[in-house]
C-alpha positions as CSV (number, residue, x, y, z in Angstrom):
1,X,130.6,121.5,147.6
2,X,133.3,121.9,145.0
3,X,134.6,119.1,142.2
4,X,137.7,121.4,141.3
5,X,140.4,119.5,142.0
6,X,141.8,122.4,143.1
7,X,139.4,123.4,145.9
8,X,140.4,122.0,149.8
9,X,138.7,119.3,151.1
10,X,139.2,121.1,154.3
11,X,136.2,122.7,154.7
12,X,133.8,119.2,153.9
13,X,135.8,117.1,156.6
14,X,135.6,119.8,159.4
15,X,131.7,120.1,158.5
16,X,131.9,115.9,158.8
17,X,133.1,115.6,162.0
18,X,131.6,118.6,163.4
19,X,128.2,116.4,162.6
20,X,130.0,113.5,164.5
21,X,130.9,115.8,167.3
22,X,127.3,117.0,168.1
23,X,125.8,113.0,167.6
24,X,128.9,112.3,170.7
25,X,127.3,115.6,172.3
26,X,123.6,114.5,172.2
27,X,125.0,111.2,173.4
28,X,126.6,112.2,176.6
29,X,124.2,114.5,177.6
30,X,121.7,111.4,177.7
31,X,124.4,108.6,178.7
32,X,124.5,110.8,181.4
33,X,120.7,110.9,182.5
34,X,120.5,107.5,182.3
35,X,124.2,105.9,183.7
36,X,125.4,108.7,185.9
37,X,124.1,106.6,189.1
38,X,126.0,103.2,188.1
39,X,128.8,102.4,190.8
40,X,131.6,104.1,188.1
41,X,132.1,106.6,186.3
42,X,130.9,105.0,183.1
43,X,128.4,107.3,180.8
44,X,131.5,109.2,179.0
45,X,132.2,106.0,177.8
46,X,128.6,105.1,176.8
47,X,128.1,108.5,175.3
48,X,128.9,107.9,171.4
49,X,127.3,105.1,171.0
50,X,123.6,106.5,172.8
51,X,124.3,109.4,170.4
52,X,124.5,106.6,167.0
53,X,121.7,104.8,168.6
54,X,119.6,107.9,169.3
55,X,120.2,110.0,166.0
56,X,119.6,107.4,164.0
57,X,116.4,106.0,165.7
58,X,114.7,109.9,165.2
59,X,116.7,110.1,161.9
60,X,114.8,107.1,160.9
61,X,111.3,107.3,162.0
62,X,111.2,111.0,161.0
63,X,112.2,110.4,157.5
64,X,108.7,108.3,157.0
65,X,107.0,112.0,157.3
66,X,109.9,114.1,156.3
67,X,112.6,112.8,154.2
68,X,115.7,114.1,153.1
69,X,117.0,117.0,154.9
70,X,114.1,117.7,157.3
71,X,114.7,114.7,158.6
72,X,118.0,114.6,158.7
73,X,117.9,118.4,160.8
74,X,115.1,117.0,162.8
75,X,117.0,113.6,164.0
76,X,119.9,115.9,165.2
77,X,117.6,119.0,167.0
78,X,115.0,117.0,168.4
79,X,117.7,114.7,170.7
80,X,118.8,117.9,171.0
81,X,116.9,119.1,172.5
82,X,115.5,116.1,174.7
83,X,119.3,115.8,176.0
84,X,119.5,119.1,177.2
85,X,116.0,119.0,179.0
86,X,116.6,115.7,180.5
87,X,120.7,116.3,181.8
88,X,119.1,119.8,183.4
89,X,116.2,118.0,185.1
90,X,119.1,115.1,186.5
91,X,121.2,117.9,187.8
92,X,124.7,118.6,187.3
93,X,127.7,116.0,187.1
94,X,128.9,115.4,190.6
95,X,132.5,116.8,191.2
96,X,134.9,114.4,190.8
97,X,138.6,113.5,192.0
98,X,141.9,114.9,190.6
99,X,142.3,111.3,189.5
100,X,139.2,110.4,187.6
101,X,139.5,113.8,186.1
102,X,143.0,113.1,184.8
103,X,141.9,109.3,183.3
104,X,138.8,110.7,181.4
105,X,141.2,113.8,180.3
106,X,143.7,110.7,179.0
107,X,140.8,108.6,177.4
108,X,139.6,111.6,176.1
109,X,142.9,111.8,174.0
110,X,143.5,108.3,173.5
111,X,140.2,108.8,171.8
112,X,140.7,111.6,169.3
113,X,144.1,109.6,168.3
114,X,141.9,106.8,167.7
115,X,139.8,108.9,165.5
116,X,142.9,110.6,163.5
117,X,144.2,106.7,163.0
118,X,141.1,105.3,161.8
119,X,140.7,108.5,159.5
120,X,144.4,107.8,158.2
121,X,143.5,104.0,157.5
122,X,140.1,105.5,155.8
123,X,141.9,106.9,153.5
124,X,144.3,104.3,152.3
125,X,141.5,101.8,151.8
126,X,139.0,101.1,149.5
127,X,135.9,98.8,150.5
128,X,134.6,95.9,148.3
129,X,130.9,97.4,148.2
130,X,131.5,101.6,148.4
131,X,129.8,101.8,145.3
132,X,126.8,100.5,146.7
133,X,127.1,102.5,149.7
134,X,128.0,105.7,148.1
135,X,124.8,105.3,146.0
136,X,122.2,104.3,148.7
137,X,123.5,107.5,151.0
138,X,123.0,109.9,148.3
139,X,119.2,108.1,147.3
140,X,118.7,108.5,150.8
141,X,120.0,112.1,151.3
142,X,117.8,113.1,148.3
143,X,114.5,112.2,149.8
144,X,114.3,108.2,148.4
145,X,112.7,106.6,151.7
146,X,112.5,104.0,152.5
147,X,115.2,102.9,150.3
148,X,114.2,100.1,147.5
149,X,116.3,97.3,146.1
150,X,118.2,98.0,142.9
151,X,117.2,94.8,141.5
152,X,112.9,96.4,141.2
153,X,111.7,99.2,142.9
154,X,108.2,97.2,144.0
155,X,110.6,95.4,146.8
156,X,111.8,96.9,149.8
157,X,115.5,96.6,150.6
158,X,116.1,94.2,152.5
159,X,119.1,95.5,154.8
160,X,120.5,97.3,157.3
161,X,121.2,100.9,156.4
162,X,121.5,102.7,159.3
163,X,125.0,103.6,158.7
164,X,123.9,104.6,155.3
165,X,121.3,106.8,156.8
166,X,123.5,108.6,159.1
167,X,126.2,109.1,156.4
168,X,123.1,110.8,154.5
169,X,122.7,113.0,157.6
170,X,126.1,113.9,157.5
171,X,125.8,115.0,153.8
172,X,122.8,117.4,154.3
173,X,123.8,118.7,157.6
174,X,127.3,119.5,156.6
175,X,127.2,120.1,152.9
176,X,129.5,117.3,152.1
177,X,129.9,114.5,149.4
178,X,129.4,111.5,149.6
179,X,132.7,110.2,150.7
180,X,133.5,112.6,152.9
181,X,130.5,111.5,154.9
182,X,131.8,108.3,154.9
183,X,135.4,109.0,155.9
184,X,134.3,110.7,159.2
185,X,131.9,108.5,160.3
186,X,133.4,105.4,159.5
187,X,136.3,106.7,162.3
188,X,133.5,107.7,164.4
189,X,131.6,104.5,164.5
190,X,135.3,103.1,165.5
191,X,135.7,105.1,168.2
192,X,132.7,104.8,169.3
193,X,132.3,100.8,169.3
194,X,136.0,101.2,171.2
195,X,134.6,103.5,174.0
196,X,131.4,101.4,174.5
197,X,133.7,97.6,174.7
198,X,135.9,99.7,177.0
199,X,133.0,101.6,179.8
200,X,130.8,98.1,179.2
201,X,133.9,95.6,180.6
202,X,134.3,99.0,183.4
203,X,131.0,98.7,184.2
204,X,130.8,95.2,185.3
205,X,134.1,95.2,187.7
206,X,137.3,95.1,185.2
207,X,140.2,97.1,186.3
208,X,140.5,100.5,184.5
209,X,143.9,99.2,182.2
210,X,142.2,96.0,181.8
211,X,139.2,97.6,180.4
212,X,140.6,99.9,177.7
213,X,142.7,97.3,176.6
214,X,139.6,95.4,175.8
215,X,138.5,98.4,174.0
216,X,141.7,98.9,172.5
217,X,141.9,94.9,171.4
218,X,138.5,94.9,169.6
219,X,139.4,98.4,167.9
220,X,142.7,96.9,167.1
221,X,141.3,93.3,165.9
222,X,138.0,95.2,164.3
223,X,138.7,94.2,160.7
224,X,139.4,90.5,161.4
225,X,136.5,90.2,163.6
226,X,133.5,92.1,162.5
227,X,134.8,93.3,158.9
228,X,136.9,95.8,157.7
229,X,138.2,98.1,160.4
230,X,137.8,101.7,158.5
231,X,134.1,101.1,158.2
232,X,133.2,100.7,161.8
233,X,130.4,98.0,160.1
234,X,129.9,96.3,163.2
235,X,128.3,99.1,164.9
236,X,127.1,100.9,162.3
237,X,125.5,98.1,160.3
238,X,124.3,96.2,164.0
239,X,122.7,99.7,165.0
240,X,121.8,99.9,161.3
241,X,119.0,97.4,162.1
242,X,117.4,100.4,164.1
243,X,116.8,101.7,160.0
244,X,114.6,99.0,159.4
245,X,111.7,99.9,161.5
């Protein structure tokens, strides 16, 4: 990491999202232990948001023994590793039609243009509380677990960090700042809450257009509905409740 002005930010946002990439990666190889048998195709849908719920779980508890960077490593390798043990022992995807193939190839790119939107708006927005944000992911990426209160350090927080904790994953994994963190994930946790709306209303009958419009819709409608739309807080703060064990 480099303050010159001078230096591209290049190399901090591919690090970023690379991170992002390998929690979707953890999350599909166990969406697809665990959903590959419904009646449709619905696990690569499901896959992000396993991977949130997953990394942050292990993230979480681990950081109790470990915190900081070990257990920030440790929350990432260990689903790992547990995803690729459990998809081998399932066997391999079943083949599937020229049809389903092409769909998952188009939601596949619906989704990374989803990502590079949210991204966009990230960076033409500036949340109310980023301060306070900004300073709990670095406390937390230091090593400061469980997180305290600002207001006296004998009380506990109080709150739901998980997004906070993942962005502090992001930072020691990829060598990022702060804000960087934030930018990638806060498109991810988009995407992800998106693709989840979108395989859950497939799942129980809705018609493939029907269903990713409903995705589409609560992306679309996030920031009215369940805050701001660049900080994906629904999901991240709702799975944040996982960092309060």
């Amino acid at each position: 990491m480099s303050l010159d002005p001078a230096a591209s930010p290049w190399p901090g946002v591919i690090a970023s999202v690379a991170v992002c990439l390998w929690i979707a990666v953890i999350g599909a190889l166990l969406a697809y232990a665990v959903f590959r048998d419904r009646p449709r195709l619905v696990w690569p849908f499901y896959a992000p948001m396993v991977g949130v719920a997953v990394v942050l779980l292990v993230t979480n508890l681990a950081a109790y023994v470990m915190p900081g960077a070990p257990s920030a490593w440790f929350g990432l390798i260990a689903p790992t590793v547990l995803g690729v043990v459990v998809a081998w022992r399932v066997g391999t995807p079943r083949r599937m039609s020229r049809g389903t193939a092409i769909t998952l190839l188009a939601v596949a790119v619906a989704a990374v243009g989803a990502f590079a939107l949210a991204y966009a708006d990230r960076m033409h927005e500036d949340p109310f509380d980023t301060s306070w944000h900004y300073g709990l992911a670095f406390r937390l990426a230091r090593g400061e677990f469980p997180p305290v209160t600002p207001f006296g350090v004998d009380a506990g927080i109080g709150y739901h960090y998980g997004a906070d904790l993942l962005a502090a994953s992001i930072i020691n994994v990829g060598g990022v700042f702060t804000w960087t963190a934030f930018d990638a994930l806060a498109a991810f946790l988009v995407v992800a809450l998106v693709l989840a709306v979108a395989g859950f209303a497939y799942d129980v009958g809705a018609p493939p257009p029907l269903a990713l419009g409903i995705g589409a819709t609560v992306g679309f409608f996030h920031g009215d509905l369940f805050g701001y739309f660049n900080g994906g807080v629904f999901l991240g703060y709702r799975t944040g409740y996982l960092g309060n064990l």
